[in-house]
MDTraj code that builds the backbone (N, CA, C; nanometers):
import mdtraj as md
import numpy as np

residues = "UNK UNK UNK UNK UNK UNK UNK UNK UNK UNK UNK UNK UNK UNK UNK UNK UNK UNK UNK UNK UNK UNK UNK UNK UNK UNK UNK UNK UNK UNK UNK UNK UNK UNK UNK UNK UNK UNK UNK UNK UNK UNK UNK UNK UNK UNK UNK UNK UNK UNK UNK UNK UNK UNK UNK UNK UNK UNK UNK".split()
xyz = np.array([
    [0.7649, 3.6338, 1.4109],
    [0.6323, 3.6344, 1.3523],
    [0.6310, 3.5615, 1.2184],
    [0.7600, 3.5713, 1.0945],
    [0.7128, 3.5341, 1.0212],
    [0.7442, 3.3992, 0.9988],
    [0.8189, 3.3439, 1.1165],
    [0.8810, 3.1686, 1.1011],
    [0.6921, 3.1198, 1.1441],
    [0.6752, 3.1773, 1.2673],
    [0.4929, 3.0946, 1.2760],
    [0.4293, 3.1202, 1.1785],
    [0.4147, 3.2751, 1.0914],
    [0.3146, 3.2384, 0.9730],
    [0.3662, 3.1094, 0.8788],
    [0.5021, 3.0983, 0.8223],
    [0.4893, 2.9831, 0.7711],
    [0.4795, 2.8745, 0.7896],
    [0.4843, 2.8098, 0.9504],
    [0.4861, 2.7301, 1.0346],
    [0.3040, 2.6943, 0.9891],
    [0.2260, 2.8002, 1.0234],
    [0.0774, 2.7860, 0.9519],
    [0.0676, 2.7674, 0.8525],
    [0.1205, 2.8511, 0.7790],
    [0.1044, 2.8019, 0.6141],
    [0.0742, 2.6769, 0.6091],
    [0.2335, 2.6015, 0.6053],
    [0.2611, 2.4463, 0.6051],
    [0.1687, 2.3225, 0.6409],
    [0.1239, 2.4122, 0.7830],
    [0.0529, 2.2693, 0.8103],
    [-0.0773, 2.3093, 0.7549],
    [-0.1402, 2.4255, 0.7140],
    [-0.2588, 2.4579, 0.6329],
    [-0.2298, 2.3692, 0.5400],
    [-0.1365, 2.3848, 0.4434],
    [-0.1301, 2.3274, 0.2855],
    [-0.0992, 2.1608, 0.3265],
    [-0.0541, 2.1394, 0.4160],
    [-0.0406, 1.9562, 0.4462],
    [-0.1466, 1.9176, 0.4886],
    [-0.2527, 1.9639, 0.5658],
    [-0.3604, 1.9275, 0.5884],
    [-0.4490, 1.9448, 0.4756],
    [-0.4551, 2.0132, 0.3764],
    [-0.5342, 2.0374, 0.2356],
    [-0.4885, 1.9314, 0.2118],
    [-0.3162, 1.9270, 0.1503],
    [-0.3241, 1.7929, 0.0689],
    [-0.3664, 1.6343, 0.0736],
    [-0.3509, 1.6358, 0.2423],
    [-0.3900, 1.5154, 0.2909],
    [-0.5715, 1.4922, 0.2383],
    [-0.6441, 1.5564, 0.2844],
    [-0.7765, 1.5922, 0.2241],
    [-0.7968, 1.5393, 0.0877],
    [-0.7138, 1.6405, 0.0120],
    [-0.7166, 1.5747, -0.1182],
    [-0.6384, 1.4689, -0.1644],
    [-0.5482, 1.3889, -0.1442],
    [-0.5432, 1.2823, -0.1398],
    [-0.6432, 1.1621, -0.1125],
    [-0.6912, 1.2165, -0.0248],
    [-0.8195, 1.1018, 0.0743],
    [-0.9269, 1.0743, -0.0606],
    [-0.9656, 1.1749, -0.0920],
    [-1.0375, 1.2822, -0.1952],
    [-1.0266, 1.1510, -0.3059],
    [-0.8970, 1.1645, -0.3584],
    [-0.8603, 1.0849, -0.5009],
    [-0.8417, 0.9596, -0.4600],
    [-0.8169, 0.9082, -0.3645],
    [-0.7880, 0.7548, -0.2842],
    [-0.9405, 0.7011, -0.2945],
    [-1.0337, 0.7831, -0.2320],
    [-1.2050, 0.7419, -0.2427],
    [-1.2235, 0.7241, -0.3945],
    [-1.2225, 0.8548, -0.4514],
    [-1.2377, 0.7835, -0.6306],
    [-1.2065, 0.7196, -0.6924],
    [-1.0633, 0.6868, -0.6829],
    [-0.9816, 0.5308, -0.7257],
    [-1.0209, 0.4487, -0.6774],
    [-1.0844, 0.4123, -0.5625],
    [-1.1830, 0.2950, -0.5297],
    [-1.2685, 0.2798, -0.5662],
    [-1.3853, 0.4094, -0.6088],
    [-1.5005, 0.3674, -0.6721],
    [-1.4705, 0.3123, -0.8172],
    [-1.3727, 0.3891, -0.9002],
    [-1.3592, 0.3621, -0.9966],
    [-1.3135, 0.2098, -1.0609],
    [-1.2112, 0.1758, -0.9166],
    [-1.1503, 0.0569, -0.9418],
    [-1.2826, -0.0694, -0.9683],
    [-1.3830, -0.0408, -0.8566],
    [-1.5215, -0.1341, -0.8224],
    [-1.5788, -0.0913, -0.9555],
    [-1.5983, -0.0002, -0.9949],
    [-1.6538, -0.0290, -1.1175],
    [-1.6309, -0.0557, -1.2637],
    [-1.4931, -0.0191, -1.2579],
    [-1.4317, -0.1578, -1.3473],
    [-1.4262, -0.3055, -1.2989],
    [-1.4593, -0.3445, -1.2168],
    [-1.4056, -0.4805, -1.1642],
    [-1.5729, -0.5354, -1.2072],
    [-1.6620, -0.4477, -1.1689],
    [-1.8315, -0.4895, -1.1758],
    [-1.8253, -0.5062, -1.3329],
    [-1.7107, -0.4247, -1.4649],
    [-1.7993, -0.4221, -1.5807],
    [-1.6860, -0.4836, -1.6661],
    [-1.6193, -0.5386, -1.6149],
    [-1.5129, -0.6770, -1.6265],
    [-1.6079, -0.7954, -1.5887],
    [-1.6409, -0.8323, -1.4523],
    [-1.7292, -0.9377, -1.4322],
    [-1.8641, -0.9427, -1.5672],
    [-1.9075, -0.8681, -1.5879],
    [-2.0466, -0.8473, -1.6417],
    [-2.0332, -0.9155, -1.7617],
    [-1.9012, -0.8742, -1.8405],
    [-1.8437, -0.8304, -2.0170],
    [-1.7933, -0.9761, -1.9618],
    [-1.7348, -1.0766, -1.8910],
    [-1.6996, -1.1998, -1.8974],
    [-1.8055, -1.2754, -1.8879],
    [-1.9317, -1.2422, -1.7943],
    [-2.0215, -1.3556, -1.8039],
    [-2.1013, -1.3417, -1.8990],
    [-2.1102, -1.2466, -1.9598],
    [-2.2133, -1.2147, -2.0961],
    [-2.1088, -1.3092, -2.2192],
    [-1.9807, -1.3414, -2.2122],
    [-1.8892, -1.4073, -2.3142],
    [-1.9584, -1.5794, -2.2864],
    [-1.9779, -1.5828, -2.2085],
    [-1.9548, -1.7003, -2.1283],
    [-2.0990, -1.7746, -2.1627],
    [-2.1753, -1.6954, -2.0941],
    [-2.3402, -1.7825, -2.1715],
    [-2.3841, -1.7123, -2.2900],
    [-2.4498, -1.8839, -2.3287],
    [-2.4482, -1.9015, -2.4739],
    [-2.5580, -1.7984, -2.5175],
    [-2.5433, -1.7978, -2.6379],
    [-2.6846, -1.7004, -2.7345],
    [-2.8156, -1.7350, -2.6861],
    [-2.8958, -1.6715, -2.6507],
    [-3.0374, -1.6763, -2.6856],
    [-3.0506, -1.7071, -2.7654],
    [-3.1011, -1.6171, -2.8943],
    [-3.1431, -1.6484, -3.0554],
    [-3.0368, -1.7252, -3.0719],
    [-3.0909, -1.8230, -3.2009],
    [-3.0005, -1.8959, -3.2350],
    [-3.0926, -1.8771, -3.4191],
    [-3.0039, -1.8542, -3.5023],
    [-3.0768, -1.8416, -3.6264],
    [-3.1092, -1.9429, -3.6781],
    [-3.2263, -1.8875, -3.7585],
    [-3.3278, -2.0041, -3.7834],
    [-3.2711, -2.0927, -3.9178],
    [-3.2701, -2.1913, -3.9300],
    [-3.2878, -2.2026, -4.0725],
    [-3.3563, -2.2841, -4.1798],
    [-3.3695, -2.2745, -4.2908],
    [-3.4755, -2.2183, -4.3920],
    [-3.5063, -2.3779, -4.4244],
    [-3.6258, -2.4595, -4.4376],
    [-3.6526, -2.5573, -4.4348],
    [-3.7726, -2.5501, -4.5634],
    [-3.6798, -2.5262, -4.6905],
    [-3.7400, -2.5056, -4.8004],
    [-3.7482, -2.6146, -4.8922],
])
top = md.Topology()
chain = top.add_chain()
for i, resn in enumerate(residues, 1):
    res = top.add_residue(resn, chain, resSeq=i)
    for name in ("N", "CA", "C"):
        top.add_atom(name, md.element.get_by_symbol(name[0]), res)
traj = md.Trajectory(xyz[None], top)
């Protein structure tokens, strides 16, 4: 009896972890995409030039 309860245990807690793995594998992807989106963004905002351009004084 008690080799199958831990026999359950085991694959209870390996099937959790797998879960949560999956779990943190999905969030490291979103996270990764949204650094990659605010890397792209922060380079093309470097990249084109100023709008305003200051004025100057024609005194």
């Amino acid at each position: 009896m008690k080799k199958d309860s831990k026999e359950q245990k085991n694959q209870t807690l390996a099937e959790g972890s797998v879960e949560t793995l999956q779990a943190e594998v999905e969030r490291l992807r979103m996270e990764n995409a949204y650094l990659k989106k605010l890397n792209a963004l922060v380079q093309n905002k470097e990249k084109s030039p100023k709008k305003t351009k200051p004025k100057s004084s024609m005194n």
